[in-house]
C-alpha positions as CSV (number, residue, x, y, z in Angstrom):
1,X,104.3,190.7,21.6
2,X,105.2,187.2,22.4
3,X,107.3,186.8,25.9
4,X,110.4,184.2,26.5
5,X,109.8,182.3,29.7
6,X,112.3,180.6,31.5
7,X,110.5,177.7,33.1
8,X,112.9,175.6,35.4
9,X,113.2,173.1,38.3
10,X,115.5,174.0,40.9
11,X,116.8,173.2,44.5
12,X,116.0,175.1,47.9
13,X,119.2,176.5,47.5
14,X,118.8,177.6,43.4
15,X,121.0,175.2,41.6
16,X,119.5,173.4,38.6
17,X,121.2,170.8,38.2
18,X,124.6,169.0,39.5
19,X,127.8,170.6,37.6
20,X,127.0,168.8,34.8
21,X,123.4,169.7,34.4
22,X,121.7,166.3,35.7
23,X,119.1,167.3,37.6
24,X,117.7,163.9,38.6
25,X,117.3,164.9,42.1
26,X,114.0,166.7,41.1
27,X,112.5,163.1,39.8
28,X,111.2,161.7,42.8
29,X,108.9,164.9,43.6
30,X,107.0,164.4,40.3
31,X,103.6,162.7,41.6
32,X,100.5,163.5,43.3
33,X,99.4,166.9,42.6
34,X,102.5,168.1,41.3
35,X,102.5,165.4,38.4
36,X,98.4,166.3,38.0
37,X,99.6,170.5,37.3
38,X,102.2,169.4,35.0
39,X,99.7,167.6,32.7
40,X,96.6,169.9,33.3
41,X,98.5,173.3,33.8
42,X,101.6,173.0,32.4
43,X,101.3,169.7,29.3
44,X,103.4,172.8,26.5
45,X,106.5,172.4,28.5
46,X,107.0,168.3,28.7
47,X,108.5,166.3,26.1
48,X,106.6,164.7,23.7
49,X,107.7,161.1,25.0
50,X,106.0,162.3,28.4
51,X,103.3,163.4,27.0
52,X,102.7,160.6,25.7
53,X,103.6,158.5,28.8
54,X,101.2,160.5,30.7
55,X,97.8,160.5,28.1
56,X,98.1,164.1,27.0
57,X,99.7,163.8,23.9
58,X,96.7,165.2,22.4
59,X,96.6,168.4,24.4
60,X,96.2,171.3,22.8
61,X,99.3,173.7,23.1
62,X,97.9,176.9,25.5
63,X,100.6,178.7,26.6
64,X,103.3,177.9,24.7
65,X,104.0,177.2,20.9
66,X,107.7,177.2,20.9
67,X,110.8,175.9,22.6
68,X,114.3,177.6,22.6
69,X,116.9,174.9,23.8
70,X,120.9,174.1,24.1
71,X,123.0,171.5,22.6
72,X,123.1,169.9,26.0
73,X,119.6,169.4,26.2
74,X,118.9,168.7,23.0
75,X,122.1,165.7,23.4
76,X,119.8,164.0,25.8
77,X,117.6,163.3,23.7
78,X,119.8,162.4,20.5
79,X,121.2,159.8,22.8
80,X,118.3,158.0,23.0
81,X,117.7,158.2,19.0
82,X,115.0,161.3,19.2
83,X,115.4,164.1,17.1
84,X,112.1,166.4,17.8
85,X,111.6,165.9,21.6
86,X,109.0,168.6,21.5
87,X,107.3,167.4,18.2
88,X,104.2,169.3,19.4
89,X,105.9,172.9,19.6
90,X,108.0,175.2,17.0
91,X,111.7,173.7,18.2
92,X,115.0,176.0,17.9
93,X,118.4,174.5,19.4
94,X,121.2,176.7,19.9
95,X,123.7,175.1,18.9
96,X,127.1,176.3,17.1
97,X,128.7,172.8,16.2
98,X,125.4,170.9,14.5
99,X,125.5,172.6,11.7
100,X,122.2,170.5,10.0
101,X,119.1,169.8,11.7
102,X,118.6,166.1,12.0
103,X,115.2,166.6,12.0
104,X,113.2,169.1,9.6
105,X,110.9,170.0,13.2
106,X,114.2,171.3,14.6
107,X,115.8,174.6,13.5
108,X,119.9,175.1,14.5
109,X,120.6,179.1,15.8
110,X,124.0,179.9,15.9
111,X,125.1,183.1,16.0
112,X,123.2,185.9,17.5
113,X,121.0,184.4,19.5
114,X,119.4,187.0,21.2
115,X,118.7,188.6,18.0
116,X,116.8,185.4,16.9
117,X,114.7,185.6,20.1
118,X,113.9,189.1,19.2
119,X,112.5,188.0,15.6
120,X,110.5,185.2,17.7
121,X,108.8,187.5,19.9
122,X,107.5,189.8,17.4
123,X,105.6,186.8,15.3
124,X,101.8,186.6,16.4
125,X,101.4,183.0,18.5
126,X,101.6,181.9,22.1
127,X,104.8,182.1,24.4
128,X,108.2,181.8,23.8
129,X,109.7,178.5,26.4
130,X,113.3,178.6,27.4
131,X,114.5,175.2,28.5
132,X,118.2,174.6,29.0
133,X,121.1,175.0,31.5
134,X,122.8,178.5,32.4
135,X,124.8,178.8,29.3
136,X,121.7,179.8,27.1
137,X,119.8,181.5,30.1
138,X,122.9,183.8,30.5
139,X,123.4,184.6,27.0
140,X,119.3,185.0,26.8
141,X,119.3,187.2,29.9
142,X,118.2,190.4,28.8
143,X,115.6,188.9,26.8
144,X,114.3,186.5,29.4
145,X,110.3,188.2,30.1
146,X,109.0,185.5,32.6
147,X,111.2,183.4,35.2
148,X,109.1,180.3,36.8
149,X,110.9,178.2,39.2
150,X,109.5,174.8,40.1
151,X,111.4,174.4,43.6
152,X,112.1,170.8,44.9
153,X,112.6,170.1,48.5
154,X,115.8,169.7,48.4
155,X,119.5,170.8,49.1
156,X,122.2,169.9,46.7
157,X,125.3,172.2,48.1
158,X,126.7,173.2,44.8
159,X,126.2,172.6,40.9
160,X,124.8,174.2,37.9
161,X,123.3,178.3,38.9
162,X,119.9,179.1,36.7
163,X,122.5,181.9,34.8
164,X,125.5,181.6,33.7
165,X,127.4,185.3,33.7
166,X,128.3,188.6,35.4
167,X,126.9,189.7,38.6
168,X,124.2,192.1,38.1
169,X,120.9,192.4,39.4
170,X,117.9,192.0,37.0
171,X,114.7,192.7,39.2
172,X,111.5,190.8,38.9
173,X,108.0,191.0,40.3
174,X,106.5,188.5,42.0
175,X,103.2,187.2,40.5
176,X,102.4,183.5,41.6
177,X,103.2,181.3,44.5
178,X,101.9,177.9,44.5
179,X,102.6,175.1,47.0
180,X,102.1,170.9,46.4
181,X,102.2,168.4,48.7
182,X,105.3,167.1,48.1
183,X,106.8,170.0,49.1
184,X,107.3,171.4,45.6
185,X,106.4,175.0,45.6
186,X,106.0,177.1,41.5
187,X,106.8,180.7,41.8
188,X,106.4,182.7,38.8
189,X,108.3,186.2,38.3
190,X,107.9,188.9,35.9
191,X,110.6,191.2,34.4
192,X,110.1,195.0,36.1
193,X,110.7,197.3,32.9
């Protein structure tokens, strides 16, 4: 069975993103050894533009083959005129007010999302990657397999929490730690059962 991940940058103190999900405090740690895992380690989970930018467009997808986003992400990149920012992976956007695809690469969920997630995970191919801001997370909660968190030195006081929701305490195991020199450490949790 495929798992979704959640893969996402955060501060010290867990927020993603200011209160409108910019996260442009995390840019300035993107170099050095960090940049080097991203393209080596990590080359499923950047946009195709960055790819690109970096000279690993041709990289062949290893962990993941799809991407499950919001409207909010996806609006970044229909701002600057691209439809399929992840032309290299399977791309779903959950969206309930696009109601056709503006590019045959990206499929529109509304609805049950969760229950489309479910369908995902049960079709042979590599992982499931969930990038967006705490609306989809929380409504993807229960299905979320994998959290990592690529932590940037950094306090931002207050903003936009990796889930949006209820209290309730979802446990995870540890499995990774990794440290960079610019102070960016990737810890990877998986979903006790």
């Amino acid at each position: 069975m495929r798992k979704l991940t959640y893969l996402i940058a955060a501060s010290i103190d867990g927020f993603i993103g200011d209160p409108n999900g910019d996260a442009e405090f995390a840019m300035q740690y993107v170099a050095g050894d960090f940049l080097e895992y991203l393209k080596t380690e990590r080359a499923d989970t950047l946009p195709t533009m960055a790819r690109q930018a970096f000279g690993v467009d041709e990289a062949e997808n290893t962990e993941f083959d799809t991407i499950i986003q919001g409207r909010h992400s996806y609006d970044l990149a229909l701002a600057i005129g691209v439809t399929s920012p992840y032309a290299h992976l399977r791309e779903l956007v959950a969206s309930n007010s696009i109601k056709e695809s503006p590019d045959p690469n990206v499929e529109i969920v509304s609805g049950d999302l969760a229950a489309r997630v479910r369908e995902l995970k049960q079709e042979d191919g590599l992982g499931i990657y969930l990038c967006g801001g705490a609306n989809l997370a929380g409504q993807l909660r229960d299905e979320v397999d994998e959290i990592v968190v690529k932590t940037y030195p950094v306090v931002v006081g207050s903003g936009m929490s990796m889930f949006a929701g209820d209290f309730r305490a979802d446990e995870f195991a540890l499995d990774a730690v990794r440290a960079f020199e610019a102070g960016v450490v990737v810890t990877t949790y998986t979903r006790k059962r």
